[in-house]
Backbone as a ProteinNet text record, in pm:
[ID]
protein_1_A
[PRIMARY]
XXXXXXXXXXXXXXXXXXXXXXXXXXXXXXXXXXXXXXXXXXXXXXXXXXXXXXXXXXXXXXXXXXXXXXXXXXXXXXXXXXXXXXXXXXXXXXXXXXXXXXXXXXXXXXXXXXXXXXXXXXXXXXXXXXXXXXXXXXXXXXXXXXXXXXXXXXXXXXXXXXXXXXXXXXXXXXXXXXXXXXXXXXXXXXXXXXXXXXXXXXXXXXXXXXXXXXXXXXXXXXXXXXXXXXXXXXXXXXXXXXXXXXXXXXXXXXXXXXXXXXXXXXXXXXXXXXX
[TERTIARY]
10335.3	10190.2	10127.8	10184.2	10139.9	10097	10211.1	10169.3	10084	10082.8	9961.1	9802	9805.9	9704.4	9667.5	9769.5	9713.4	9667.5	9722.2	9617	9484.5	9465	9341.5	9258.8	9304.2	9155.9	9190.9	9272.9	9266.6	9166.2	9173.5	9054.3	8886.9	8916.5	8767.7	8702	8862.8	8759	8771.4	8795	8805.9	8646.7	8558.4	8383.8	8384	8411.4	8364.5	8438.1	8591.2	8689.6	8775.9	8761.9	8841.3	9007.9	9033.9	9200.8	9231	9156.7	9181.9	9190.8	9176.1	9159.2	9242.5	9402.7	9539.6	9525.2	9534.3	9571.1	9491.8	9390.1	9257	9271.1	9367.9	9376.8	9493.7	9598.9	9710.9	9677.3	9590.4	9497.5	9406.8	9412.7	9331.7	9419.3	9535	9671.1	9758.6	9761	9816.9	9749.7	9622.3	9536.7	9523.5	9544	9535.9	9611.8	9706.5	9800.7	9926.4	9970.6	10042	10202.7	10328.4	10417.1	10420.9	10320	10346.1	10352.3	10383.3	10310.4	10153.3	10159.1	9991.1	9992.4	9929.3	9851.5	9754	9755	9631.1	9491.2	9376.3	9315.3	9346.7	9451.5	9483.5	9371.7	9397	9265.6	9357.7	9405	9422.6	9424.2	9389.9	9323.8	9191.6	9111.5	8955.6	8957.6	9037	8963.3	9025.7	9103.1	9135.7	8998.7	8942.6	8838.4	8695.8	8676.3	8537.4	8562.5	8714.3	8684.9	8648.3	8716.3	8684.4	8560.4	8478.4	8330	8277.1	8279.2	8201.1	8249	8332.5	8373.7	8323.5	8274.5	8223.8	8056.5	8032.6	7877.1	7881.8	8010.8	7976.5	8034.9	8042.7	8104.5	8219.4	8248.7	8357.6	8485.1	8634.9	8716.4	8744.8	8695.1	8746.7	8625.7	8515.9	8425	8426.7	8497.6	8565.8	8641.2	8766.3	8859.8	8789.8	8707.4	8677.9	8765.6	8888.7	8956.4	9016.2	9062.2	9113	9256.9	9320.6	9445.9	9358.2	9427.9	9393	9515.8	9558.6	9667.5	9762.2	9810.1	9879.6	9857.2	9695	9689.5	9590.4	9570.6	9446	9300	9193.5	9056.2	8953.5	8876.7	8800.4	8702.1	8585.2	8485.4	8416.6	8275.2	8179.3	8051.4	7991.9	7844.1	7779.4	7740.5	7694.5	7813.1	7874.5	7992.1	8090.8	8083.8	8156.6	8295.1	8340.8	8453.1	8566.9	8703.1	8766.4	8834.2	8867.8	8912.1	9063.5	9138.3	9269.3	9270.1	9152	9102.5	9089	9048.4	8985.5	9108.8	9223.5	9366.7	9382.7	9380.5	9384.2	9318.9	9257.9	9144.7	9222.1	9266.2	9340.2	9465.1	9530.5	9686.9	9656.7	9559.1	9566.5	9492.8	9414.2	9389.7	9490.4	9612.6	9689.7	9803.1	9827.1	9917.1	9861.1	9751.2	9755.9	9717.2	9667.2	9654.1	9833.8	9905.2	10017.9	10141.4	10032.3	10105.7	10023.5	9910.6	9818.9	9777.7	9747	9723.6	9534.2	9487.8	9359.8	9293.8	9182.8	9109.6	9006.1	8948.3	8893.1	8784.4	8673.5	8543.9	8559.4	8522.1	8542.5	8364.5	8279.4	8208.1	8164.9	8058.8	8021.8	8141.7	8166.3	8274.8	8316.9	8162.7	8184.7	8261.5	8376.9	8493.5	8586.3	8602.1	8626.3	8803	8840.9	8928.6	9043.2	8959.6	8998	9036.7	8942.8	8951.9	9052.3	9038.9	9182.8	9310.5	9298.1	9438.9	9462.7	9398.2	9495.2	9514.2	9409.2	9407.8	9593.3	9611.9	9730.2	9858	9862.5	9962.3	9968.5	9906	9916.9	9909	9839.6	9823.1	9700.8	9615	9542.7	9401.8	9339.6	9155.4	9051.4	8984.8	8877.9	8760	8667.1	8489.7	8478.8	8422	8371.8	8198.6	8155.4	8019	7925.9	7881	7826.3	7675.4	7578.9	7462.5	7421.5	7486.2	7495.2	7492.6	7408.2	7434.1	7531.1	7525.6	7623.8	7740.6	7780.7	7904.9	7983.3	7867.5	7941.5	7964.3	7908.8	7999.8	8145.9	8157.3	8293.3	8354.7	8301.7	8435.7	8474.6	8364.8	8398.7	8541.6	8501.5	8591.1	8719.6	8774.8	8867.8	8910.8	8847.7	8875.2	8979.1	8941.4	8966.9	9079.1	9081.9	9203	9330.2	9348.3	9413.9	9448	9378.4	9417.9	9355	9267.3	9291.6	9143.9	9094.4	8972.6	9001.6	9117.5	9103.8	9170.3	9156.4	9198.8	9052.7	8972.4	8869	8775	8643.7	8477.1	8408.8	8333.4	8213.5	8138.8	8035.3	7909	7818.2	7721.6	7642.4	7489.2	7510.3	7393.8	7381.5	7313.2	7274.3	7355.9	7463.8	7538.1	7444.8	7292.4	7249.6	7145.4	7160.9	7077.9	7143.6	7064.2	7136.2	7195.8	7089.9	7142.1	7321	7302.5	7466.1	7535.8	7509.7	7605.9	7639.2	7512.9	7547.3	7659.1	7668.5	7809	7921.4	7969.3	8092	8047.2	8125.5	8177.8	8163.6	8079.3	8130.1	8305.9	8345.4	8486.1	8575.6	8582.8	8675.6	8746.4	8681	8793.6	8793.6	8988.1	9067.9	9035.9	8944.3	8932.4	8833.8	8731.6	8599.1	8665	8667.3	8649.7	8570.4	8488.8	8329.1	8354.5	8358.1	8329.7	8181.4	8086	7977.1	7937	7815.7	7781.3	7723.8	7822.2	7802.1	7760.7	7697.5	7654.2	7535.6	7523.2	7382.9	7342.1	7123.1	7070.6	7112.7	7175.9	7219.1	7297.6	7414.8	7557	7507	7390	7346.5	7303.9	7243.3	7203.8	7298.1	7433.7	7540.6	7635.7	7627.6	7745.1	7768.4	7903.3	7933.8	7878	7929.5	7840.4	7861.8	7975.4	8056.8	8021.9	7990.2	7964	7836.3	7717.5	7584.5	7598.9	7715.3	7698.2	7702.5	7768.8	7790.7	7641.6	7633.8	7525.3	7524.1	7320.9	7323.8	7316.1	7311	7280.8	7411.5	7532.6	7686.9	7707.4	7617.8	7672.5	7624.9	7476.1	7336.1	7340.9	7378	7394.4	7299.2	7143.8	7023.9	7048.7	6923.2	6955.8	7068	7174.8	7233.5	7382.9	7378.3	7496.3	7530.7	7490.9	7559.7	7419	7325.9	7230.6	7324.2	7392.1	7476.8	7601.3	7611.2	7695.3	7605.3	7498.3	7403.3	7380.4	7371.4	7390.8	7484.4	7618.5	7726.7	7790.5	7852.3	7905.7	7855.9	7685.5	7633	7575.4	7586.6	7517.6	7657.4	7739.9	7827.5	7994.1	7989.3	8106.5	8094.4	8017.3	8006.1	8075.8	8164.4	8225.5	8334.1	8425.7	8526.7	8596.8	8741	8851.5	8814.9	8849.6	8897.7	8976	9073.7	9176.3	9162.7	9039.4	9014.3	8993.8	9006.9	9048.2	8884.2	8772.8	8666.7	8749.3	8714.8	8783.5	8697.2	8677.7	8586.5	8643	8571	8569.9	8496.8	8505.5	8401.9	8407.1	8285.7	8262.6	8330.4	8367	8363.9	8283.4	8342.2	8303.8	8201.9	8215.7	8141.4	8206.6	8357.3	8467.3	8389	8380.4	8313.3	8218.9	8083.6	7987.2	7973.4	8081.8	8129.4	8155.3	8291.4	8310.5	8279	8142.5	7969.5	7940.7	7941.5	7847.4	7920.6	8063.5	8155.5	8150.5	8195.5	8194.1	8064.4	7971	7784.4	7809.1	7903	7867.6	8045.2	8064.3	8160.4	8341.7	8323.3	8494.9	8517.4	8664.5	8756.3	8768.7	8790.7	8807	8896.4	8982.2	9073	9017.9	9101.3	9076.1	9212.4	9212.3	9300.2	9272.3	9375	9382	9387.1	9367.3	9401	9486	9538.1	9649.2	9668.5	9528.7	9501	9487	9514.9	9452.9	9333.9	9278.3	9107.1	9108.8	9036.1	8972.7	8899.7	8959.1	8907.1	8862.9	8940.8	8900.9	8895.7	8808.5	8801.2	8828.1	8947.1	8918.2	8879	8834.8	8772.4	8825.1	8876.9	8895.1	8778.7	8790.7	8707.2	8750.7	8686.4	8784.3	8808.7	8892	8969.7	8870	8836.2	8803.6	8850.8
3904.8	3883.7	3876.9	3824.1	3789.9	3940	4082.9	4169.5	4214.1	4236	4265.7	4217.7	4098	4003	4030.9	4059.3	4169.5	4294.2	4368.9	4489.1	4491.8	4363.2	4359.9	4316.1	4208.1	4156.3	4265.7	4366.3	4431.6	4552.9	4624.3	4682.6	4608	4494.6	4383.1	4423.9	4446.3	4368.7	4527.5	4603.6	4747.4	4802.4	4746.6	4818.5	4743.1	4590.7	4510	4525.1	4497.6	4502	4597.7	4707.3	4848.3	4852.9	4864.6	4862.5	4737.8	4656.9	4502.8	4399.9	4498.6	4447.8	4390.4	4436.5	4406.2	4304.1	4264.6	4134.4	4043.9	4052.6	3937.7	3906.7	3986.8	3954.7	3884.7	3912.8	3805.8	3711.6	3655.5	3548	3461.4	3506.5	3428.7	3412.4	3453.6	3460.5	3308.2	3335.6	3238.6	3122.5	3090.4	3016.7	2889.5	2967.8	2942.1	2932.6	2993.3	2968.4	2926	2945.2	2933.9	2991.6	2903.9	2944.5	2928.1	2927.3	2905.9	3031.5	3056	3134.7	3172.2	3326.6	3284.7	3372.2	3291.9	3371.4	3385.6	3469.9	3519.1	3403.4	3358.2	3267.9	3153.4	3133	2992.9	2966.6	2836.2	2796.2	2830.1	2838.5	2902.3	3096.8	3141.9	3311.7	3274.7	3153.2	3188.6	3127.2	3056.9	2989	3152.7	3206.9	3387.1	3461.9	3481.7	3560.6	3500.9	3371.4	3330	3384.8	3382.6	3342.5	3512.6	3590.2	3732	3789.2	3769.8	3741.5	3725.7	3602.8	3559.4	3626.5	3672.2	3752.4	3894.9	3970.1	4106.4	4113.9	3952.7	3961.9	3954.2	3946.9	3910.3	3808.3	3717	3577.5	3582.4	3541.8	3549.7	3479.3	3509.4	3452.1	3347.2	3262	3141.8	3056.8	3131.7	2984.6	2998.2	3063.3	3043.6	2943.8	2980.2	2855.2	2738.2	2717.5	2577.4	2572.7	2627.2	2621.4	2747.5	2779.5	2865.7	2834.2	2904.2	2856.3	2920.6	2823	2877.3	2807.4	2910.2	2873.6	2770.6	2803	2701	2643.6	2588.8	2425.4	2462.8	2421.7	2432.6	2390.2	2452.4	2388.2	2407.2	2290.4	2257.2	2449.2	2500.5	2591.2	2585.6	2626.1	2680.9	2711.9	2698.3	2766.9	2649.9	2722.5	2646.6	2700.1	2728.1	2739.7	2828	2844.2	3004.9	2990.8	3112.9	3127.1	3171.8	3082.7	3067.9	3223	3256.1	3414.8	3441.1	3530.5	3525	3620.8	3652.2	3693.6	3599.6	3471	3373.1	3291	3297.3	3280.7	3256.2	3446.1	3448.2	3340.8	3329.6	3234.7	3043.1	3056.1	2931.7	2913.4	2990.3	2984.5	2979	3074.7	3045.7	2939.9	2825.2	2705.9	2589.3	2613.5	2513.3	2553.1	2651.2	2690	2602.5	2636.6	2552	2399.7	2377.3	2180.9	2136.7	2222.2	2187.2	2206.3	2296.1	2255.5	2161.5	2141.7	2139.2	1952.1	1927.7	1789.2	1807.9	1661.3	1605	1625.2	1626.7	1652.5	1764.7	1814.3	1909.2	1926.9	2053.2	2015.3	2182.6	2167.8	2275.3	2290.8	2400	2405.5	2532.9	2465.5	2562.5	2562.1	2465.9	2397.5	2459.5	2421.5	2481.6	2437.5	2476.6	2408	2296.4	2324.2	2240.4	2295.8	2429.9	2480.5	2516.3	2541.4	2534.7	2459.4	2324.7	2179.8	2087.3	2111.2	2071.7	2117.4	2232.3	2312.3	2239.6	2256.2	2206.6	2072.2	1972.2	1863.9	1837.1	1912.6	1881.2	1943.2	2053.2	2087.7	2062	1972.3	1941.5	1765.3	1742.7	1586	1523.2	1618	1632.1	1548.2	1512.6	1406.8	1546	1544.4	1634	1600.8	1684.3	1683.9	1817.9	1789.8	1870.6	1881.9	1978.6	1976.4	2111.6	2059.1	2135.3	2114.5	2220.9	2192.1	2170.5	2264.3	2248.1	2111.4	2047.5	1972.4	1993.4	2145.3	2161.9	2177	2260.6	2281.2	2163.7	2018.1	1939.3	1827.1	1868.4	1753	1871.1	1990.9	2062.4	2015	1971.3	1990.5	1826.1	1710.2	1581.4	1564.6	1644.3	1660.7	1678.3	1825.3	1877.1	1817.5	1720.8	1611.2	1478.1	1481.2	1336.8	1413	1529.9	1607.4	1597.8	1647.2	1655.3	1489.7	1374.8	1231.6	1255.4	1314.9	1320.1	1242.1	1174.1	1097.5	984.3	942.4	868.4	1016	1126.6	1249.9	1287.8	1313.5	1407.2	1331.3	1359.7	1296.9	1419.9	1402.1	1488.7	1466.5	1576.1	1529.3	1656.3	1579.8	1642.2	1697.8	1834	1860.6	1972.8	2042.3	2155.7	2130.3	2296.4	2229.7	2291.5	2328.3	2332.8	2209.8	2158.5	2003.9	1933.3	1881.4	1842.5	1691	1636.8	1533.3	1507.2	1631.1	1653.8	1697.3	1779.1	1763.1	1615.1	1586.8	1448.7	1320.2	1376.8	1263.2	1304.5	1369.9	1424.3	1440.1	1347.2	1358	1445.7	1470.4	1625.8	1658.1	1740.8	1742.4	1690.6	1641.8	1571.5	1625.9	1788	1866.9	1938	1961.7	2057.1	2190.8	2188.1	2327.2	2297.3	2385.5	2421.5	2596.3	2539.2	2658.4	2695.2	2840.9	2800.3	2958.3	2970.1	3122.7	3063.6	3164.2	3138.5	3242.5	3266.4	3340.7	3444	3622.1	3675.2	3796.6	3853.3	3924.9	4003.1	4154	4202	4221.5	4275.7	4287.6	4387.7	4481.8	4621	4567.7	4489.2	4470.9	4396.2	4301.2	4248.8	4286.9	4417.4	4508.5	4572.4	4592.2	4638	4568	4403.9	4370.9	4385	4326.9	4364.6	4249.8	4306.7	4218.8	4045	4052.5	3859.2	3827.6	3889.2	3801.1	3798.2	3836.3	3801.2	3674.2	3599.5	3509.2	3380.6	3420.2	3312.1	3298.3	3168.6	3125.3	3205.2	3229.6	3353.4	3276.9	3160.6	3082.8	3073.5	3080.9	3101	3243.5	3345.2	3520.3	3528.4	3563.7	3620.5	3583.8	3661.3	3622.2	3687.6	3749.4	3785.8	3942	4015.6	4161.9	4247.7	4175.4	4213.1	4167.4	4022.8	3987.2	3826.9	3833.8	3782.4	3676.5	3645.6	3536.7	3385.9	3396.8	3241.1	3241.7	3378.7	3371.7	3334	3376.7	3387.4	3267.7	3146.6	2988.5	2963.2	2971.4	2915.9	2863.8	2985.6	2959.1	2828.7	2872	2852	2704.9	2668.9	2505.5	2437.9	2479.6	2423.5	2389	2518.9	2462.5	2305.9	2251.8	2145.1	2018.3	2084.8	1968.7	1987.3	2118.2	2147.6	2054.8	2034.9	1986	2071	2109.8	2180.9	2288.1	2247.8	2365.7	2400.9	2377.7	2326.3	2492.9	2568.7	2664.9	2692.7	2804.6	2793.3	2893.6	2938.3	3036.7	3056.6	3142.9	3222.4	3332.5	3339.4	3447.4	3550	3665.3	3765	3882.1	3942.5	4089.3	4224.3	4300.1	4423	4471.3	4546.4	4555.8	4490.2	4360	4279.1	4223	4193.7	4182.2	4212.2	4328	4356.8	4285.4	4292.7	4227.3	4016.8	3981.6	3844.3	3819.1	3896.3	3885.9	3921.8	3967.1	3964.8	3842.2	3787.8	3673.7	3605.5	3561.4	3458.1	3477.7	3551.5	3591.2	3577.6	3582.7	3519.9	3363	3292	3168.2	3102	3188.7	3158.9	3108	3181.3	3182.8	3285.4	3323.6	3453.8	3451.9	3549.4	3598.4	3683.9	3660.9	3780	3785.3	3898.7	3957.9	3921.3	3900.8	3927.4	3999	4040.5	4119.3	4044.6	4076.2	4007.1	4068.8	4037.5	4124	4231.8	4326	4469.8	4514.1	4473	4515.5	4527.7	4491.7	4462.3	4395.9	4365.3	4259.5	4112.8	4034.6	3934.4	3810	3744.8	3654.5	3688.9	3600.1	3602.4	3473.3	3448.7	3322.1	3307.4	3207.1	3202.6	3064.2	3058.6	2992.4	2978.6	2863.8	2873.5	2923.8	2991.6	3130.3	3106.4	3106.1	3056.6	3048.6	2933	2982.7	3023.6
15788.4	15782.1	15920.6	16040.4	16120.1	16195.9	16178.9	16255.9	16156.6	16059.1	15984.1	16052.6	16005.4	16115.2	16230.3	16321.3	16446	16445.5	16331.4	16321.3	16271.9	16157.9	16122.3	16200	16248.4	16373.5	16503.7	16527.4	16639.9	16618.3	16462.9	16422.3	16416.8	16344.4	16392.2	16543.7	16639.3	16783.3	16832.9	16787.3	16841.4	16928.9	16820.4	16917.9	17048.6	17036.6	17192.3	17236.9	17213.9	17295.1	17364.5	17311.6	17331.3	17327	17462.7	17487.9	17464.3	17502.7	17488.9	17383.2	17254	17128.2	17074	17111.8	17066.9	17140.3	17264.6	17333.3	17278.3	17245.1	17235.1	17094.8	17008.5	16880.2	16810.8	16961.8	16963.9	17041.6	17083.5	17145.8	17056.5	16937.4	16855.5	16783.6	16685.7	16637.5	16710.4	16852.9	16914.3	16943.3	16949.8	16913	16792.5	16712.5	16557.8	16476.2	16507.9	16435.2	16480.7	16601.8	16695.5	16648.1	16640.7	16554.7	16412.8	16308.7	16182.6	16170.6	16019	15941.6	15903.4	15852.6	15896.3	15768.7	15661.3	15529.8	15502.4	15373	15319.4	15293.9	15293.1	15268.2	15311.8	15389.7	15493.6	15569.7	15600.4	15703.8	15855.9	15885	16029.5	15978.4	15872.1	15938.2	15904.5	15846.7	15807.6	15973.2	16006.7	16205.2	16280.7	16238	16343	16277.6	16153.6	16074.7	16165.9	16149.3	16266.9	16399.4	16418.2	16660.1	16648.2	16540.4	16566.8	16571.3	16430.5	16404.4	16539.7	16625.9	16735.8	16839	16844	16934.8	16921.1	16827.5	16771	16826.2	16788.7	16890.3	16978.6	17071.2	17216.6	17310	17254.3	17266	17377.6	17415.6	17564.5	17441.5	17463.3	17390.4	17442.3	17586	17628.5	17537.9	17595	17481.2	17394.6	17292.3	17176.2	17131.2	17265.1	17230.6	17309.9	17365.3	17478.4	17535.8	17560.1	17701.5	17767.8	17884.6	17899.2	18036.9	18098.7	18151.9	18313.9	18400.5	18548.8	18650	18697	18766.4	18713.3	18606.2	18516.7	18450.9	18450.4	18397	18319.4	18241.7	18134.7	18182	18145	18148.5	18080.4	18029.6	17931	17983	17900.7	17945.3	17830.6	17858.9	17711.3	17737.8	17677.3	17745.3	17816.5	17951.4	18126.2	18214.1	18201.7	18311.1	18319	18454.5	18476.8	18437.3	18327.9	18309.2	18445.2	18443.1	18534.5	18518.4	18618.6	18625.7	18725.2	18699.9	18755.6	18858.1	18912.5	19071	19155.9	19070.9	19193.1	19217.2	19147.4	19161.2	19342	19341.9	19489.3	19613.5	19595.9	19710.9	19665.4	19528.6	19509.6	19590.4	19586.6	19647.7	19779	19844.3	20007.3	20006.4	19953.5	19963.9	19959.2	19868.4	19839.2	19912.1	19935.6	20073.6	20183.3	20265	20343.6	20357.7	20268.7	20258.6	20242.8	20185.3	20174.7	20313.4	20397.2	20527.4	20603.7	20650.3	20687.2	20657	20512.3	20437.2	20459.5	20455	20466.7	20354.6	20382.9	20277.9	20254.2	20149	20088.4	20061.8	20020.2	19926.9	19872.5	19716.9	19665.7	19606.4	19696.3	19646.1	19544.9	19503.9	19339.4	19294.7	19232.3	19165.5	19027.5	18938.3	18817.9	18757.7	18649	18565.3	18705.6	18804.7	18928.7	18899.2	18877.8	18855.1	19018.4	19087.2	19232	19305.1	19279.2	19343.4	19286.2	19146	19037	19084.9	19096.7	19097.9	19251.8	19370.1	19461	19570.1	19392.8	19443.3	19318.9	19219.3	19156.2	19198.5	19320.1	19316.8	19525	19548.8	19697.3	19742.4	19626.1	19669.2	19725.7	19779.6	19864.3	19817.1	19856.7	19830.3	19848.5	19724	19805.6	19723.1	19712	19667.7	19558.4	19422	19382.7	19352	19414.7	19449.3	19352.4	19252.5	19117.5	19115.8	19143.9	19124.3	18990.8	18858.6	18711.6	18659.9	18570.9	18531.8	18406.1	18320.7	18219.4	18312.1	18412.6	18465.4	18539.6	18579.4	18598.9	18527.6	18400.9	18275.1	18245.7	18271.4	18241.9	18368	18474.8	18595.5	18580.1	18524.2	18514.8	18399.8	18309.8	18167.3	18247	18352.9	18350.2	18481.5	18545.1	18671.5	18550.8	18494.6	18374	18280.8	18231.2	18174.7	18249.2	18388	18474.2	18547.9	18525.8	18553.1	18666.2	18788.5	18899.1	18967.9	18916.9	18930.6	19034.7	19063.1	19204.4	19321	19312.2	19393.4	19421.4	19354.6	19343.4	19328.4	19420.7	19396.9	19366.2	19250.3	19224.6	19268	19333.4	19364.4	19290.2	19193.1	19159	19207.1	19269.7	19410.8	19409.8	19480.5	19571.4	19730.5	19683.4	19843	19981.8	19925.1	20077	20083.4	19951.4	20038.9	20110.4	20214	20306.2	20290.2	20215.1	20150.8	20129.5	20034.7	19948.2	20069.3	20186.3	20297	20363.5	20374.4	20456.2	20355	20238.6	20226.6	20285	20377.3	20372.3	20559.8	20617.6	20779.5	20820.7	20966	20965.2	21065.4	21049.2	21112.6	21024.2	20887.4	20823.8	20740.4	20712	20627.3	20646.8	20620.1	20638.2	20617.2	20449.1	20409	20345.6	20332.9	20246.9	20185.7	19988.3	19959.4	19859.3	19820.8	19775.2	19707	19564.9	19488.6	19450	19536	19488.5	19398	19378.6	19305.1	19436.7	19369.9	19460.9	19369.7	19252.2	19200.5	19200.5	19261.8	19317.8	19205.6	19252.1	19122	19086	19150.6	19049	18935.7	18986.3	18919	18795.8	18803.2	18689.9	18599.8	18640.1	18484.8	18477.5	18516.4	18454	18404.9	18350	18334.4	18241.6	18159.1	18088.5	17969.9	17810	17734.9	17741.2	17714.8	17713.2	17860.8	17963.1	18108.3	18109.5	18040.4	17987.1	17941.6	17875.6	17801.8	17908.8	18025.6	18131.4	18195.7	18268.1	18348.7	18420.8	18506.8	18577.3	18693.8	18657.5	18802.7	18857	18828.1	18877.4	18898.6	18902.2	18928.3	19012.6	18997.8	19102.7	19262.6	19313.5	19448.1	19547.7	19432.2	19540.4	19536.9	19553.9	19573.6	19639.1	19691	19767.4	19730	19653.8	19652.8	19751.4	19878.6	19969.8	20018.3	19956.6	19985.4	20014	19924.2	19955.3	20085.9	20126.3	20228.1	20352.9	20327.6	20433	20519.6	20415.2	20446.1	20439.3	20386.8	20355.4	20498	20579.4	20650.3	20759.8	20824.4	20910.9	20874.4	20703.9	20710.8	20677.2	20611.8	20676	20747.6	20809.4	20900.1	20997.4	21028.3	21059	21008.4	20865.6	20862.9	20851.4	20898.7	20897.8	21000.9	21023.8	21148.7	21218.5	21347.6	21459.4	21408.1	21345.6	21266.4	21129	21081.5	20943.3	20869.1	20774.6	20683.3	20620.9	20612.8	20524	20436.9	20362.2	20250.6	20162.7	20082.6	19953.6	19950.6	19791.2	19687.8	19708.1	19719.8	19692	19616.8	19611.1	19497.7	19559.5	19516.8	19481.4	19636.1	19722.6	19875	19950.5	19922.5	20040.5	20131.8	20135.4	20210.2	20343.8	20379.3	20546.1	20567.4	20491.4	20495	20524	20428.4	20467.8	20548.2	20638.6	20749.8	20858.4	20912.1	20958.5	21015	20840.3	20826.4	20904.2	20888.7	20928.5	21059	21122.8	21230.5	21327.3	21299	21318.8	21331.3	21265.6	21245	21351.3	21383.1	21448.2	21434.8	21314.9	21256.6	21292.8	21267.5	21268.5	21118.4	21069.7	20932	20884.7	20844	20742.3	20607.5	20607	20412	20367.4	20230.6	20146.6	20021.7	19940.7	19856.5	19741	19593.6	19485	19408.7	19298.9	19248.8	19197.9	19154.5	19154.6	19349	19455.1	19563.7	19618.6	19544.2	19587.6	19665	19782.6	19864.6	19818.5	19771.4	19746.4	19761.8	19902.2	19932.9	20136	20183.7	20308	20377	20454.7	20512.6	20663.5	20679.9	20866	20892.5	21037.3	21135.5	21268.1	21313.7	21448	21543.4	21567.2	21684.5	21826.9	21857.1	22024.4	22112.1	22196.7	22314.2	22422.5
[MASK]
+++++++++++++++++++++++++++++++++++++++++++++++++++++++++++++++++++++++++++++++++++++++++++++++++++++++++++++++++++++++++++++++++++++++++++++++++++++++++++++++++++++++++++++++++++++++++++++++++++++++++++++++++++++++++++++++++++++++++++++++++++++++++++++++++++++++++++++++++++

């Protein structure tokens, strides 16, 4: 029954989903039913018959399930908040790489699910800040701060990280690493996205006609509170890689690229550059 079950909801999700229909239909299968059996008129295929339904209009399959997996660990998501993605992976590992040589402390801004700040306040030890202008995205990053136990690790601050206000809690010189996936989505890219990333907040994509409005401030308001040796790091779109590292470089870091696991350019990190 069960491969049966995958062909039927893989035909269901065939218009939205395309190639992706088989996976997303053993995703609701595994969901729902997990290792049972899965029958005819059971209530775990009428809960696979709805996630499919909502998924046919559009629906993203994480806010389906309310959670989804990021770098191992699970996290709460649903509508307000950017679904966690296994691009931004990349920009995670070179964060928890170096606090894990490195130590001190952290601020993970545009936090959002606080999937970044989680991950390498749990796999380093490390104190840091999650800084969410959302008031929906920071009842998800409070949830998945409190999922993870890590509430004497991690301070939320609920802000705008260019008020200065919300800078001024945080020393300047006192951390190690600032890392920040902002929203870097041009207006072109926005009338092209796709249907289920319509469903996410636009205030977590839109990154201004261009993409790179939040880089524009990022670097320059605040490196000021980096160490001496302290790590900035971000996420970025689809060839702005050069363009970031411009910006960084304007504000007085050194910058590399890295790649993500298709080879794309995805994250950029900067150092304060030798004198």
């Amino acid at each position: 029954m069960v491969i049966d079950a995958q062909r039927r909801l893989s035909a269901l999700l065939a218009d939205v989903s395309g190639e992706d229909a088989g996976f997303e239909a053993r995703q609701i299968i595994k969901e729902y039913c997990g290792g049972c059996s899965l029958k005819e008129n059971s209530e775990e295929w009428r809960k696979c018959l709805d996630a499919a339904d909502r998924r046919k209009n559009g629906e993203p399959l994480q806010y389906i399930f309310g959670h989804w997996e990021f770098y191992g660990l699970d996290f709460k998501v649903g509508s307000g908040v950017l679904i966690p993605r296994q691009d931004t992976e990349t920009v995670a590992e070179l964060v928890i790489d170096r606090l894990k040589t490195a130590g001190g402390r952290f601020a993970d801004l545009c936090a959002g699910t606080g999937c970044i700040g989680i991950a390498a306040a749990k796999y380093t030890g490390c104190n840091g800040f999650e800084i969410e202008i959302s008031t929906n995205a920071a009842k998800y990053c409070a949830d998945n701060i409190a999922l993870h136990s890590l509430s004497d690790k991690l301070t939320l601050i609920k802000g705008d990280i260019f008020d200065k206000a919300v800078r001024d809690t945080i020393p300047d010189g006192s951390l190690s690493v600032i890392v920040c996936n902002p929203p870097y989505v041009s207006e072109r890219e926005m009338r092209q996205l796709q249907r289920e990333v319509r469903f996410e907040p636009e205030l977590a994509l839109y990154g201004g006609k261009d993409g790179l409005d939040f880089y524009r401030r990022l670097f320059t308001e605040w490196k000021a509170k980096l160490s001496p040796d302290g790590l900035f790091a971000v996420e970025c779109g689809d060839g702005e890689a050069d363009a970031v590292c411009i910006l960084m470089q304007n504000a007085g870091l050194s910058p590399k690229v890295y790649n993500d696991l298709a080879g794309l350019p995805r994250a950029v990190c900067g150092e304060f550059s030798a004198l």
